[in-house]
N, C-alpha and C positions, 0 to 999 in steps of 0.2 A: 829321562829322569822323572819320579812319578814325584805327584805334587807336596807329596809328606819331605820327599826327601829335599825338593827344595827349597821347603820351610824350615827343614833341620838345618839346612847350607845359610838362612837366613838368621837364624835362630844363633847359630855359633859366631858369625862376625857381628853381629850386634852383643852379644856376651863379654867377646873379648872387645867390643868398642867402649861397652859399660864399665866396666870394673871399675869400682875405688881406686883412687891413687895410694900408693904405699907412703907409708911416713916413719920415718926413725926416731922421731924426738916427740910425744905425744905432752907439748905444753901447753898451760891453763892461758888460753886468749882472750874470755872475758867472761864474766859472773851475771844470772840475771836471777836478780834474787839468793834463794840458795841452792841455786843450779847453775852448773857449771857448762864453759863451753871450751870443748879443748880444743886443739890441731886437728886430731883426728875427725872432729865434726865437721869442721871446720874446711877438711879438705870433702869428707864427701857433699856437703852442701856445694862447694866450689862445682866438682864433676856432673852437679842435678840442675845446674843455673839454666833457666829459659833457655832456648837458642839462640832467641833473637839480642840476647849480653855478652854473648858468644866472642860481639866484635870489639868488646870495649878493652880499653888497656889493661894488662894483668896489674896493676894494684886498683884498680876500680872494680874489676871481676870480685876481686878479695872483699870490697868494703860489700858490693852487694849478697856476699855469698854471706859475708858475718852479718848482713841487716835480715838474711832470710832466717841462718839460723836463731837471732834474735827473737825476731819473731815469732818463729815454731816455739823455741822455748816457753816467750809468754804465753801465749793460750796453751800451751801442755801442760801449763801448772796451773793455770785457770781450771782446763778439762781436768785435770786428776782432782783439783779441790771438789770437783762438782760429782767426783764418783763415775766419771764417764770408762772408767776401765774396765767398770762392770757393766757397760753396756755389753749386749749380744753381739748387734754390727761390728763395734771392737773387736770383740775376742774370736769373731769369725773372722774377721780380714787379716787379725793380726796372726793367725793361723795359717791363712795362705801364705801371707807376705815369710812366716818363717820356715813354711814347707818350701815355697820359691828359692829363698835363699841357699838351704839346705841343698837345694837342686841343681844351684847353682858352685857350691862349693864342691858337692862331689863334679860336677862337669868337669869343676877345675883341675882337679887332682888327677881325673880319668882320664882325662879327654884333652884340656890343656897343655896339662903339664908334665901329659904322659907323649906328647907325641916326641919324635928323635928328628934329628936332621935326616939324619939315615934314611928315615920312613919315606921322607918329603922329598928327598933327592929321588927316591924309586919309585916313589909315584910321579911323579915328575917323568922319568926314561919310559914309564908306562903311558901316559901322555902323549910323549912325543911319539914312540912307535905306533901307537893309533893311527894318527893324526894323516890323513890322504895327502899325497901328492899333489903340489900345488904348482903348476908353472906360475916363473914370472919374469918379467921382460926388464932392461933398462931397454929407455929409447929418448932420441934428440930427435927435437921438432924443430921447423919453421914456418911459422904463424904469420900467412899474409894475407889481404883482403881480396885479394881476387885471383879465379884459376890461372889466368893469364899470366898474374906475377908468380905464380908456383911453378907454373909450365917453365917458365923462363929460367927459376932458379936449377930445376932438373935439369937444364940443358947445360947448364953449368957447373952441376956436381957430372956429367957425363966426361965434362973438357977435365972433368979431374979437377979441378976447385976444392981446400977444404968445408967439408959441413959445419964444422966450427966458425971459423971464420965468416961462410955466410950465414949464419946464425946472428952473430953478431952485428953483421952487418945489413939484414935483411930484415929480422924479425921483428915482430910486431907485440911478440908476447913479453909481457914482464922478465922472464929468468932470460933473453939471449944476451946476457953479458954472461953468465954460465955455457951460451953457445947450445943455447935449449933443449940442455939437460933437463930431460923428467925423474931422473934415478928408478929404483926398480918399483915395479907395481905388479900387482895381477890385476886377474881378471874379476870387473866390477867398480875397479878405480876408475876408471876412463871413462868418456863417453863413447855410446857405443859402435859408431862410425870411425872412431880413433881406436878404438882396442881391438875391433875386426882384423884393421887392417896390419898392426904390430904385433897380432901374434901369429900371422898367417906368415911373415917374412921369415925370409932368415937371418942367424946372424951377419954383424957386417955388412946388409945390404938396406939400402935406402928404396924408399917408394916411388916407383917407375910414372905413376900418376897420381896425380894432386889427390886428397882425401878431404874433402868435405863434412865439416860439422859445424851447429852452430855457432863457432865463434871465427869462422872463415875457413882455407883453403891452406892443409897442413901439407909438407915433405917432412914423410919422418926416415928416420936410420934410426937401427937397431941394435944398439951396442954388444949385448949379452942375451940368454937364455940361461935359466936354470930350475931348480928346484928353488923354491921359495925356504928357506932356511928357519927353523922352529926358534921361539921365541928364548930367548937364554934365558938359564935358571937363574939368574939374579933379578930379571925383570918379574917373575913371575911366582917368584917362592913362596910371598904370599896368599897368593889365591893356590898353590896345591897346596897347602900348609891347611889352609880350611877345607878344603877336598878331604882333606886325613881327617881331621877333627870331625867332619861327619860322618865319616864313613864309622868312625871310633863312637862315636853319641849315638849310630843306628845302631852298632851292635850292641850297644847299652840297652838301650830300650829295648832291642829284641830280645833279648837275658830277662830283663825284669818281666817283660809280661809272658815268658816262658815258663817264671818263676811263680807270677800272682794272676788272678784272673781276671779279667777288666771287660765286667759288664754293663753295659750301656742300654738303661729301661725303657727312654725316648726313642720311638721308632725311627722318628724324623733325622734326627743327631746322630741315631747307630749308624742309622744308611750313611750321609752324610762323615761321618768320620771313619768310616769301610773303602769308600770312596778316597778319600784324600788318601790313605793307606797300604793304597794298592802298590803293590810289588810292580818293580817295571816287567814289562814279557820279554 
């Protein structure tokens, strides 16, 4: 993935993390002077609060969002007595801020609240099909401090003894009241003296000699083998959901600058934003 694209992948969950909250009822909350502060201000001041007020209780969130909008109010009627709307810096910021926006509502329309489940569920089957082949093991341990007590307990799974059982009764590790079950893992989970030797077995069979790793002297049995199974789409809907929505915002951008020419005079910044732009190979 080339690094534009996944600033557009960054770019679209911060979008949808932003948005103004929706409001139905748009009532007058308080007056400062002869400017008004409605609901509507009122909720997006709420959504722009610091982070760090992030944690306070939702009616303390409210007082400080109406003390901010308070605030802005006074000095914006201060700054407009004083002529400041004809400042320059104004009327250039205030030009980004409504080209931004505007960028922002068609995103929504295009890109938002164009995408389908449909889409999301297919990108998703697309996903999975990619996605390599992954073994992965369950396996039960028994976790003891010395070979000699491991040697001893093999000799005992050999007389046919449950591995359960001595689990429970031998191990040393936290889960043998599960009879030290590790449930399934692949490869990387383990340590690597433990995952050597559990995926080298087979199933149904236990380790003929003690395995050594740092936290002692294991017997493992190997319950299962399989393919490691893809994540289900309810876990993960969200993230192809914004997979779609970039893939829908690059094609945007690749339309419009199809459409208009976009020349960059700064040597340094062309190079530099050619670079971020690059097409993956």
């Amino acid at each position: 993935m080339s690094r534009y694209h996944k600033l557009a992948l960054a770019a679209c969950v911060a979008f949808v993390g932003l948005q103004a909250p929706a409001f139905a009822e748009d009532a007058l909350v308080a007056k400062v002077g002869n400017l008004e502060i409605r609901q509507s201000e009122l909720d997006i001041a709420l959504a722009n609060l610091d982070p760090q007020l992030s944690q306070l209780p939702d009616e303390q969130k409210k007082i400080a969002a109406l003390s901010s909008a308070i605030d802005v109010k006074l000095l914006a009627g201060n700054a407009t007595s004083e002529g400041l709307k004809d400042d320059p810096a104004y009327q250039q910021r205030m030009q980004f801020i409504a080209e931004r926006e505007l960028h922002n509502l068609y995103f929504k329309k295009h890109v938002v609240d164009a995408v389908t489940d449909d889409e999301v569920k297919a990108r998703y089957e697309k996903e999975i099909a990619a996605l390599p082949k992954q073994e992965e093991v369950r396996a039960r341990h028994i976790l003891v401090k010395t070979e000699d007590e491991a040697k001893a307990i093999i000799a005992e799974l050999d007389k046919g003894k449950d591995f359960v059982e001595l689990a429970k009764e031998k191990s040393t590790d936290p889960n043998k009241s599960e009879g030290g079950d590790l449930g399934y893992f692949t490869k990387g989970r383990m340590v690597p003296e433990f995952e050597q030797a559990a995926f080298a077995m087979e199933k149904g069979t236990y380790s003929k000699t003690p395995v050594k790793t740092q936290f002692g002297f294991h017997v493992i049995k190997v319950e299962d083998k399989r393919d490691a199974p893809p994540p289900a789409y309810e876990d993960v809907s969200q993230q192809v959901r914004q997979l779609v929505m970039r893939d829908k915002y690059l094609e945007l951008i690749a339309k419009a600058k199809a459409e208009q020419k976009v020349e960059i005079v700064d040597e340094a910044l062309r190079k530099g934003y050619e670079d971020v732009n690059k097409q993956p190979q």
